[in-house]
Backbone atoms as SQL, in Angstrom:
CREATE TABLE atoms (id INTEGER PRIMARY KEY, chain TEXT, resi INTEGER, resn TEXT, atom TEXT, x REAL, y REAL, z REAL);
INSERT INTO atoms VALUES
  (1, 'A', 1, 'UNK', 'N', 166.340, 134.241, 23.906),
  (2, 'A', 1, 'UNK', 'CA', 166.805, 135.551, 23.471),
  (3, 'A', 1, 'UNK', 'C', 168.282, 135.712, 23.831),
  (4, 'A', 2, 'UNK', 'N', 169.403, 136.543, 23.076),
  (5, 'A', 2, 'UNK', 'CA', 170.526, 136.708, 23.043),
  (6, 'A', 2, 'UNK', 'C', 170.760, 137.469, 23.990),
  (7, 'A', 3, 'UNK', 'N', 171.642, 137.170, 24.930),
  (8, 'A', 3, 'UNK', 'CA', 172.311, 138.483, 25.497),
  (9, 'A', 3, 'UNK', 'C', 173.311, 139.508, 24.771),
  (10, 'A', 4, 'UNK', 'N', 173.077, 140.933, 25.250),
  (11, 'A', 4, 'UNK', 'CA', 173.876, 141.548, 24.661),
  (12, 'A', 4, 'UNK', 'C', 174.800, 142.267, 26.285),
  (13, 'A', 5, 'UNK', 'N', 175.600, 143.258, 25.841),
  (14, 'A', 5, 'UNK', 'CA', 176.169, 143.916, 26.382),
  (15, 'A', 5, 'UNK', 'C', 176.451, 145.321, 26.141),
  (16, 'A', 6, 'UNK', 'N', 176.451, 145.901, 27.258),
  (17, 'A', 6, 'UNK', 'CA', 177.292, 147.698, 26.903),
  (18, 'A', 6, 'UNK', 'C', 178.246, 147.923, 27.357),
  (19, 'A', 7, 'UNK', 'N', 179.661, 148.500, 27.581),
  (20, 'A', 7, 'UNK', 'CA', 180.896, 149.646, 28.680),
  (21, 'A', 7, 'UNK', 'C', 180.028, 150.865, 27.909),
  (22, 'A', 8, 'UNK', 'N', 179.890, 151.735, 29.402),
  (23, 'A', 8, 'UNK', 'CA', 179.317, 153.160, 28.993),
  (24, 'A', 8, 'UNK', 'C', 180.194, 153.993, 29.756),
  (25, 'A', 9, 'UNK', 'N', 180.903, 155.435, 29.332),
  (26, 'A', 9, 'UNK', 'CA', 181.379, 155.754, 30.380),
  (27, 'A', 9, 'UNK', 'C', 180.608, 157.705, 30.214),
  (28, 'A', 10, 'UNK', 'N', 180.209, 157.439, 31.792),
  (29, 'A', 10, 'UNK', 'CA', 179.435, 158.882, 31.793),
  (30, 'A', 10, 'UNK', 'C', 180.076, 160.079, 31.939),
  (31, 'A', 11, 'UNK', 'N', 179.658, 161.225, 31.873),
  (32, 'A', 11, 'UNK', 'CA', 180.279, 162.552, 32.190),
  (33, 'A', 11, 'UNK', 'C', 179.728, 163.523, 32.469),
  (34, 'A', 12, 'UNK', 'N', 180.048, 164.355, 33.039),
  (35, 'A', 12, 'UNK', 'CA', 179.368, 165.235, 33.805),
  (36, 'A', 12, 'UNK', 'C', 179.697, 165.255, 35.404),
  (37, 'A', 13, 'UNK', 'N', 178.243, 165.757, 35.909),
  (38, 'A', 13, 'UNK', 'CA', 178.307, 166.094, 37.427),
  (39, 'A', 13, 'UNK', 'C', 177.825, 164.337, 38.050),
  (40, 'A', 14, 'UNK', 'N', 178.368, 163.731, 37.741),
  (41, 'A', 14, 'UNK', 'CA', 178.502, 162.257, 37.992),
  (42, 'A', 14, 'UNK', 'C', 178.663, 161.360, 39.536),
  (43, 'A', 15, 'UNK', 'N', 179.455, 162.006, 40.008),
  (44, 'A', 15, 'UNK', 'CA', 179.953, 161.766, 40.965),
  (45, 'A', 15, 'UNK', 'C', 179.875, 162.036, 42.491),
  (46, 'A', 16, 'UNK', 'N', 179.221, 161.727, 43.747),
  (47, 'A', 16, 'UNK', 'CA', 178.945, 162.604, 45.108),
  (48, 'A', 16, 'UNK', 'C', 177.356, 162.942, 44.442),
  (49, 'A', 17, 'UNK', 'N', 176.676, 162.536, 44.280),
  (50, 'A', 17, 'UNK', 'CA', 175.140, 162.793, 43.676),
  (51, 'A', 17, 'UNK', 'C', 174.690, 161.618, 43.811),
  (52, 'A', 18, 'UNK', 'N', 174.811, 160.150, 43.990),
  (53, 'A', 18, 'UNK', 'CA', 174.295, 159.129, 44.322),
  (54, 'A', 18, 'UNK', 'C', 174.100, 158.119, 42.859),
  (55, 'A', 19, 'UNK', 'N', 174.732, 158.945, 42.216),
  (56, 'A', 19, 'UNK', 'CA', 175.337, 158.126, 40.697),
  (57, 'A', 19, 'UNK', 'C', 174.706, 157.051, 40.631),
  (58, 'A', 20, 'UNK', 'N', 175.797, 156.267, 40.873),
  (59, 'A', 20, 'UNK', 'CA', 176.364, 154.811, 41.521),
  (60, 'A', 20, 'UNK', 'C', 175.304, 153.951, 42.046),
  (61, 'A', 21, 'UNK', 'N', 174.322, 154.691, 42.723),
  (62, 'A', 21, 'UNK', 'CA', 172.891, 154.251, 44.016),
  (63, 'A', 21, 'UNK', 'C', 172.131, 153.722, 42.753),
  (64, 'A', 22, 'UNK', 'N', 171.778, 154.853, 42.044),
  (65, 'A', 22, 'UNK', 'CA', 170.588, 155.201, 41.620),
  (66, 'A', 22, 'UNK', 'C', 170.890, 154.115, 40.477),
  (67, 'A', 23, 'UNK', 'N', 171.992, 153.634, 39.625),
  (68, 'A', 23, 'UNK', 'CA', 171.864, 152.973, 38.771),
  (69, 'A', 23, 'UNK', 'C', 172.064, 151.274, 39.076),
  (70, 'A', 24, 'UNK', 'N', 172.302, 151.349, 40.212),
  (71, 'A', 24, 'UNK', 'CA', 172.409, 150.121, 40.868),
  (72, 'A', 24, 'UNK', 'C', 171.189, 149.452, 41.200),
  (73, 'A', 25, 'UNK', 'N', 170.111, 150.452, 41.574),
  (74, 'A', 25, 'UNK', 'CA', 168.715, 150.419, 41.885),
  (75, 'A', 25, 'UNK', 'C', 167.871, 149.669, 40.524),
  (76, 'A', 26, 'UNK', 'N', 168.660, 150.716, 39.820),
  (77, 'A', 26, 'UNK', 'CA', 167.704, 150.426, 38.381),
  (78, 'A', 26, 'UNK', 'C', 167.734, 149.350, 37.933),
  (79, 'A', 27, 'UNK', 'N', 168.961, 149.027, 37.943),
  (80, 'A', 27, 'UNK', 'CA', 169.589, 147.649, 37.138),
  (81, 'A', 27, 'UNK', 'C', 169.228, 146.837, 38.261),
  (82, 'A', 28, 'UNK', 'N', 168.863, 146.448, 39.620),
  (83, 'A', 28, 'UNK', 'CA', 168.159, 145.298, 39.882),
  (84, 'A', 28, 'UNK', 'C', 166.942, 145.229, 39.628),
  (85, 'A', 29, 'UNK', 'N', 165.864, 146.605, 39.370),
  (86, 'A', 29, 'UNK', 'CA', 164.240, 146.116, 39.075),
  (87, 'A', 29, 'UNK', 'C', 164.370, 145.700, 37.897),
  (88, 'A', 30, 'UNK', 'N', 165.402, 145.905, 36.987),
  (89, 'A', 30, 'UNK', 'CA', 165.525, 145.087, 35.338),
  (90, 'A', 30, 'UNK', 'C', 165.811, 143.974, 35.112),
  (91, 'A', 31, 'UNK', 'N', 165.134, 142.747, 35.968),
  (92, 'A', 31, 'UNK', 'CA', 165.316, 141.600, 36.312),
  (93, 'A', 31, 'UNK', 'C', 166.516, 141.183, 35.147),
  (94, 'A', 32, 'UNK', 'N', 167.254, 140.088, 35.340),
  (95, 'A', 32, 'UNK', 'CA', 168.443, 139.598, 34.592),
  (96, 'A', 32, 'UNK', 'C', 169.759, 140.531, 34.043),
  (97, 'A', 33, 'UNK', 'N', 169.435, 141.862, 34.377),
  (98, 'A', 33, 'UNK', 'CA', 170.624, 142.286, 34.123),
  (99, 'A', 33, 'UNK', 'C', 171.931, 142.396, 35.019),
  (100, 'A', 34, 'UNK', 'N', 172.862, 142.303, 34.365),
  (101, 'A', 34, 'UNK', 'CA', 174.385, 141.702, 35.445),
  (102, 'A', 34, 'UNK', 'C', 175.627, 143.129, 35.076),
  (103, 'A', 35, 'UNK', 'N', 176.484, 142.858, 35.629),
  (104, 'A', 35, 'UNK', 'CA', 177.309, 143.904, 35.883),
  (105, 'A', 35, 'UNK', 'C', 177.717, 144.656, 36.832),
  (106, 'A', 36, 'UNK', 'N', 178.284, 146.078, 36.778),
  (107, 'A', 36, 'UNK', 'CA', 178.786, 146.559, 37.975),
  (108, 'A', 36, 'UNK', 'C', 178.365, 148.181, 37.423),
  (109, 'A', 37, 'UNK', 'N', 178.820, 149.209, 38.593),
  (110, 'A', 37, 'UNK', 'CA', 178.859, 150.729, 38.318),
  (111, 'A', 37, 'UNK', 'C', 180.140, 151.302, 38.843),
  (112, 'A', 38, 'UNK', 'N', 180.697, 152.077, 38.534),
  (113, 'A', 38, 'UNK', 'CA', 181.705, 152.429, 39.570),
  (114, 'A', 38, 'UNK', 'C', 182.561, 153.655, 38.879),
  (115, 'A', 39, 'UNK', 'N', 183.046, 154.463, 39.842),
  (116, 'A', 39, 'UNK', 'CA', 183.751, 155.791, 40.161),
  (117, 'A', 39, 'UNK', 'C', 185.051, 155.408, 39.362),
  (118, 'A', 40, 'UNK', 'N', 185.524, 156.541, 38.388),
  (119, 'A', 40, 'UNK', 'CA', 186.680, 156.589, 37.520),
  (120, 'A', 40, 'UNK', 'C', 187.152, 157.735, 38.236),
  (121, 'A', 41, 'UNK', 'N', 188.708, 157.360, 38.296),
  (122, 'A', 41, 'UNK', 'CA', 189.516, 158.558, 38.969),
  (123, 'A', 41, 'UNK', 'C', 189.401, 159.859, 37.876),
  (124, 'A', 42, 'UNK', 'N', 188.903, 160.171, 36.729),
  (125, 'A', 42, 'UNK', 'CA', 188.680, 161.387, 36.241),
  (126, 'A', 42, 'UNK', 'C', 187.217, 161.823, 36.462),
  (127, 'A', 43, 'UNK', 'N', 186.510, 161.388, 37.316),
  (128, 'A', 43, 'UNK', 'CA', 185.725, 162.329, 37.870),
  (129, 'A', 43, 'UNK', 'C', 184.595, 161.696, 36.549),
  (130, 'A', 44, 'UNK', 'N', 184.224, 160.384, 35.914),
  (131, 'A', 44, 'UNK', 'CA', 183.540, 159.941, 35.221),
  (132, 'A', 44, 'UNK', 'C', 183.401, 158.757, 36.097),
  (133, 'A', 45, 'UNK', 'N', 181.745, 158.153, 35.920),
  (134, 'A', 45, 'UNK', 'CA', 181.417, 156.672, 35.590),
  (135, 'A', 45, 'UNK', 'C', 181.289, 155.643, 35.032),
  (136, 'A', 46, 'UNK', 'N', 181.539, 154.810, 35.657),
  (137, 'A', 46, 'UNK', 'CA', 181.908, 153.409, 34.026),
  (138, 'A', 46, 'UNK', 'C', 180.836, 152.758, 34.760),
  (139, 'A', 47, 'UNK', 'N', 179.808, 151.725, 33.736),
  (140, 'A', 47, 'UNK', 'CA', 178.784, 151.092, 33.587),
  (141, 'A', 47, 'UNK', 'C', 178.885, 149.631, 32.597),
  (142, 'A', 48, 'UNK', 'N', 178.775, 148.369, 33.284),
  (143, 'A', 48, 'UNK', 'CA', 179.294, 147.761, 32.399),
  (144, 'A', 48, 'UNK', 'C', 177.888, 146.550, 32.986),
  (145, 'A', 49, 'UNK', 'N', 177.392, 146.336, 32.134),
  (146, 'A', 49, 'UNK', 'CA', 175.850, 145.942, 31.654),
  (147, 'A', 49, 'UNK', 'C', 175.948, 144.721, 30.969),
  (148, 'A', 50, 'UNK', 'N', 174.842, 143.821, 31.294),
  (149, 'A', 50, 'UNK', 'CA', 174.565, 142.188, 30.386),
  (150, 'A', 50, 'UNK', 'C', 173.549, 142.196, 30.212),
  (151, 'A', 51, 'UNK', 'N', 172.469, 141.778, 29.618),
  (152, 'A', 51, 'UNK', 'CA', 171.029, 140.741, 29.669),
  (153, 'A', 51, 'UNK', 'C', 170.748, 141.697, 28.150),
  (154, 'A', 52, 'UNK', 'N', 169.183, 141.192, 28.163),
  (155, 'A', 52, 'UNK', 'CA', 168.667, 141.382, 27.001),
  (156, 'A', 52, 'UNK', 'C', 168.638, 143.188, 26.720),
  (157, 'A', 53, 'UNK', 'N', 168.693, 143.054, 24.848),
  (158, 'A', 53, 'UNK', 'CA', 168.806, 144.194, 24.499),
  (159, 'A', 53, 'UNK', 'C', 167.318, 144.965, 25.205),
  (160, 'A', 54, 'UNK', 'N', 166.831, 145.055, 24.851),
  (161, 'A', 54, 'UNK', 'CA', 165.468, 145.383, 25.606),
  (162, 'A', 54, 'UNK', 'C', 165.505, 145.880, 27.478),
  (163, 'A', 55, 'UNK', 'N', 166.090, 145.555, 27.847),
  (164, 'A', 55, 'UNK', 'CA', 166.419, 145.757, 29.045),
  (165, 'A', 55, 'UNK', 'C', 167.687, 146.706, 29.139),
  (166, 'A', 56, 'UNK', 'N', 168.259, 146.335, 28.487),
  (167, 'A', 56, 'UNK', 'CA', 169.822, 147.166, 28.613),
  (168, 'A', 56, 'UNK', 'C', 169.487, 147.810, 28.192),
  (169, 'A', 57, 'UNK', 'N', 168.757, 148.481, 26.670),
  (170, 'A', 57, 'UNK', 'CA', 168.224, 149.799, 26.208),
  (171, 'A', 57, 'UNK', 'C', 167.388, 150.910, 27.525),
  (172, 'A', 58, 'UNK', 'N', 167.146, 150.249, 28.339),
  (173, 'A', 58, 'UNK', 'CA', 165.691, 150.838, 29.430),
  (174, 'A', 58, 'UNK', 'C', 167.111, 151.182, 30.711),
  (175, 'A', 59, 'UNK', 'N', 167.722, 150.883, 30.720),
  (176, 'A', 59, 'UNK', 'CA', 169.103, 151.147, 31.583),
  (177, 'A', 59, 'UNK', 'C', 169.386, 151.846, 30.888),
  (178, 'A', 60, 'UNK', 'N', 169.821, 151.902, 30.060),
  (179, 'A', 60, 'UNK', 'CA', 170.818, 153.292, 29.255),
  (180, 'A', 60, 'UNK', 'C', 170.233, 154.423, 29.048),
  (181, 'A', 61, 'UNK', 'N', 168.590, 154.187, 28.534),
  (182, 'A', 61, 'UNK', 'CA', 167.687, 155.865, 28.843),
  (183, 'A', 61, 'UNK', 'C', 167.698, 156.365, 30.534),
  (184, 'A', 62, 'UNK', 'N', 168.223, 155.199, 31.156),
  (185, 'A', 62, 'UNK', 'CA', 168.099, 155.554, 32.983),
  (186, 'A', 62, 'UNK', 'C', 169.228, 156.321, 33.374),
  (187, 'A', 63, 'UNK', 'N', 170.094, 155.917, 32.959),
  (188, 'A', 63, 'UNK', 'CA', 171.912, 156.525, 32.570),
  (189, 'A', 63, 'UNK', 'C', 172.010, 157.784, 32.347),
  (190, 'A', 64, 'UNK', 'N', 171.379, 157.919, 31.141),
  (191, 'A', 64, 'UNK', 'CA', 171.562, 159.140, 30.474),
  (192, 'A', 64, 'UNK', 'C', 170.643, 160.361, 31.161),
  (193, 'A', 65, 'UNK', 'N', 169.659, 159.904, 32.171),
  (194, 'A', 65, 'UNK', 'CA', 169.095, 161.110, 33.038),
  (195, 'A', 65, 'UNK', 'C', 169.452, 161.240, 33.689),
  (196, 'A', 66, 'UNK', 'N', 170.010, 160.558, 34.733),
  (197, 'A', 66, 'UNK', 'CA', 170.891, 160.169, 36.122),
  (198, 'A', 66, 'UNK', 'C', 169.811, 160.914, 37.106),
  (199, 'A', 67, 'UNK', 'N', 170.388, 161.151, 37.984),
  (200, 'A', 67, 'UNK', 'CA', 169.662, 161.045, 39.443),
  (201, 'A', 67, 'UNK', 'C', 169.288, 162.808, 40.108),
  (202, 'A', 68, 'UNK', 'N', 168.187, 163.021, 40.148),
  (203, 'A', 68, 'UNK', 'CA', 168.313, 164.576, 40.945),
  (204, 'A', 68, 'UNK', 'C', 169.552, 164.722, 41.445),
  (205, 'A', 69, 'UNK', 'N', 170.158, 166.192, 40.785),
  (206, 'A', 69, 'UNK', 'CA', 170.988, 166.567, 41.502),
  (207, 'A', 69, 'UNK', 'C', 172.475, 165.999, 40.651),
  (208, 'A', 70, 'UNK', 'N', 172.496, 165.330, 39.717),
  (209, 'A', 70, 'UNK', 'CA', 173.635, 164.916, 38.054),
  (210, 'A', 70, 'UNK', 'C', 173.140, 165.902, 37.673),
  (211, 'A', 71, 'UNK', 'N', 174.247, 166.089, 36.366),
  (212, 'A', 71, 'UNK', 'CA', 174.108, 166.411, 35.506),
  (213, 'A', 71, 'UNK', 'C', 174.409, 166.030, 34.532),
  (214, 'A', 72, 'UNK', 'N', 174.540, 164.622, 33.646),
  (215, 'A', 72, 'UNK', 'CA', 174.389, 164.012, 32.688),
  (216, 'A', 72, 'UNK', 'C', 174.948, 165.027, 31.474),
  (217, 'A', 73, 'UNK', 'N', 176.221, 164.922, 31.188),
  (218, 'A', 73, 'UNK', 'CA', 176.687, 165.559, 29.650),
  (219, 'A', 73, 'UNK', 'C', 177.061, 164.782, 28.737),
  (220, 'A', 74, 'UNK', 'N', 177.253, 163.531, 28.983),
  (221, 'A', 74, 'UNK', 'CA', 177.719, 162.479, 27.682),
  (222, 'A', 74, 'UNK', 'C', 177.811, 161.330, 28.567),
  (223, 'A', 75, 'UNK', 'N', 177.289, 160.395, 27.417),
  (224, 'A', 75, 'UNK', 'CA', 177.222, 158.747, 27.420),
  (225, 'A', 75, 'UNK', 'C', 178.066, 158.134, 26.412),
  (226, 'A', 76, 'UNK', 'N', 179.184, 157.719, 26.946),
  (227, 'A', 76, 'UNK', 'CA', 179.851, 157.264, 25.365),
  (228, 'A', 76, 'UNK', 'C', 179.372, 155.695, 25.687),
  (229, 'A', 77, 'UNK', 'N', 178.650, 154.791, 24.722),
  (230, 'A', 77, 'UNK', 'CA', 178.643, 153.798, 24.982),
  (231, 'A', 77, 'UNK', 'C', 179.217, 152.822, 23.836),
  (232, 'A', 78, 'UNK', 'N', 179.761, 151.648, 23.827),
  (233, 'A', 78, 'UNK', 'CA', 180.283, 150.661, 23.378),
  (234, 'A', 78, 'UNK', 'C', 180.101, 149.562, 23.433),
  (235, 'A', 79, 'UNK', 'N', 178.977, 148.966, 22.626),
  (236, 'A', 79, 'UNK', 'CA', 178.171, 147.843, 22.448),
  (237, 'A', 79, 'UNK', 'C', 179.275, 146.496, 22.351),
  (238, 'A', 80, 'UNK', 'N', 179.141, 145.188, 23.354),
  (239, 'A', 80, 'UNK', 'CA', 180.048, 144.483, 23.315),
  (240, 'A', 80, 'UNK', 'C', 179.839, 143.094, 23.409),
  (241, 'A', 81, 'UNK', 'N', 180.500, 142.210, 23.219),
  (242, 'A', 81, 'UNK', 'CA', 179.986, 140.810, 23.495),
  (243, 'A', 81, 'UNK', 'C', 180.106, 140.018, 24.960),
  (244, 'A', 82, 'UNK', 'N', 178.882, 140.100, 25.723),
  (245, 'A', 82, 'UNK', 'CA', 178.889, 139.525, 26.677),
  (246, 'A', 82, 'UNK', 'C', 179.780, 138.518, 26.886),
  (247, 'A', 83, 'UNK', 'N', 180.098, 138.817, 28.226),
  (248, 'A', 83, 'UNK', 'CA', 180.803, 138.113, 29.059),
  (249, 'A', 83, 'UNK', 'C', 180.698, 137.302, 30.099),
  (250, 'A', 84, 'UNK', 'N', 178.766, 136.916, 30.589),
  (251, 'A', 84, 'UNK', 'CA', 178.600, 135.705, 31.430),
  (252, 'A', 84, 'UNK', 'C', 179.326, 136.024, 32.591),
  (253, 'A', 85, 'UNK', 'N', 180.225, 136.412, 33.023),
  (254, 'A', 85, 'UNK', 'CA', 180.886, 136.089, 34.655),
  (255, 'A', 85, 'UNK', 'C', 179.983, 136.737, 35.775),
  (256, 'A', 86, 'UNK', 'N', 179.163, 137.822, 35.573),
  (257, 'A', 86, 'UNK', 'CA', 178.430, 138.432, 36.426),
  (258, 'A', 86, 'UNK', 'C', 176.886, 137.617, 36.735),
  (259, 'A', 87, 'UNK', 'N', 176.954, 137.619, 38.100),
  (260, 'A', 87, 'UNK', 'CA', 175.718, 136.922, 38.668),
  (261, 'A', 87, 'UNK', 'C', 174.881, 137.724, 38.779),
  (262, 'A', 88, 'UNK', 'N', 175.133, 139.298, 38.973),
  (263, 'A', 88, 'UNK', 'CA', 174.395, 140.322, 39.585),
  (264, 'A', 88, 'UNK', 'C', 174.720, 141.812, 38.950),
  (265, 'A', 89, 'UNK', 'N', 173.966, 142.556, 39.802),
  (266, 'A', 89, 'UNK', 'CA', 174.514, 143.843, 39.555),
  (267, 'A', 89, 'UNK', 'C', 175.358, 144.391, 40.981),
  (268, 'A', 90, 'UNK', 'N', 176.233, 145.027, 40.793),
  (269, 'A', 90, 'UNK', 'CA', 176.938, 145.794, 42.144),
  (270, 'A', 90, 'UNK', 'C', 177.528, 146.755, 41.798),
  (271, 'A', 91, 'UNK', 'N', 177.708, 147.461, 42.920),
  (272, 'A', 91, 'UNK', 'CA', 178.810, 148.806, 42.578),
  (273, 'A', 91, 'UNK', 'C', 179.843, 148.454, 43.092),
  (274, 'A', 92, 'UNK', 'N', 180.995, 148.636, 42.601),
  (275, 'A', 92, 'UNK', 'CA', 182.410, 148.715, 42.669),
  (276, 'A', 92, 'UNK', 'C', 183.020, 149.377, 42.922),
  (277, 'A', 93, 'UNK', 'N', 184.077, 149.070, 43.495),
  (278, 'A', 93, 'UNK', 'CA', 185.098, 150.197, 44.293),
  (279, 'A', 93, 'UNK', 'C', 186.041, 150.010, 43.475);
């Protein structure tokens, strides 16, 4: 099966809510998916995602609810061609 990819960048109450935790969490029980999460100086999250469409779809409905205590107002996402360099998932500084 093909890998695909997403850049998503979130908005809303994003940020100091455990954002970052909670999607980091997700994306390791989604065995094979790679990438990072991390804090944008405008007070948004960027999400940048690998493995199968099927999996990355089940991350992005996870995204778009975010974590008790978000408030989730927009997902802009941008479907892309993997990039292989990621071993894992992590959050980023």
């Amino acid at each position: 099966m093909e890998n695909k990819a997403f850049k998503a960048k979130v908005f809303g109450v994003v940020q100091g809510v455990g954002f970052r935790y909670h999607t980091y969490r997700k994306a390791l029980a989604l065995e094979g998916v790679t990438g990072y999460v991390k804090n944008l100086s405008d007070s948004s999250v960027e999400v940048w995602a690998e493995g199968s469409e099927d999996r990355l779809k089940q991350l992005l409905k996870h995204i778009q609810r975010g974590p008790l205590g978000s408030s989730v107002e927009r997902v802009d996402v941008d479907w892309q061609t993997p990039t292989g360099k990621y071993s894992t998932f992590n959050i980023a500084f």
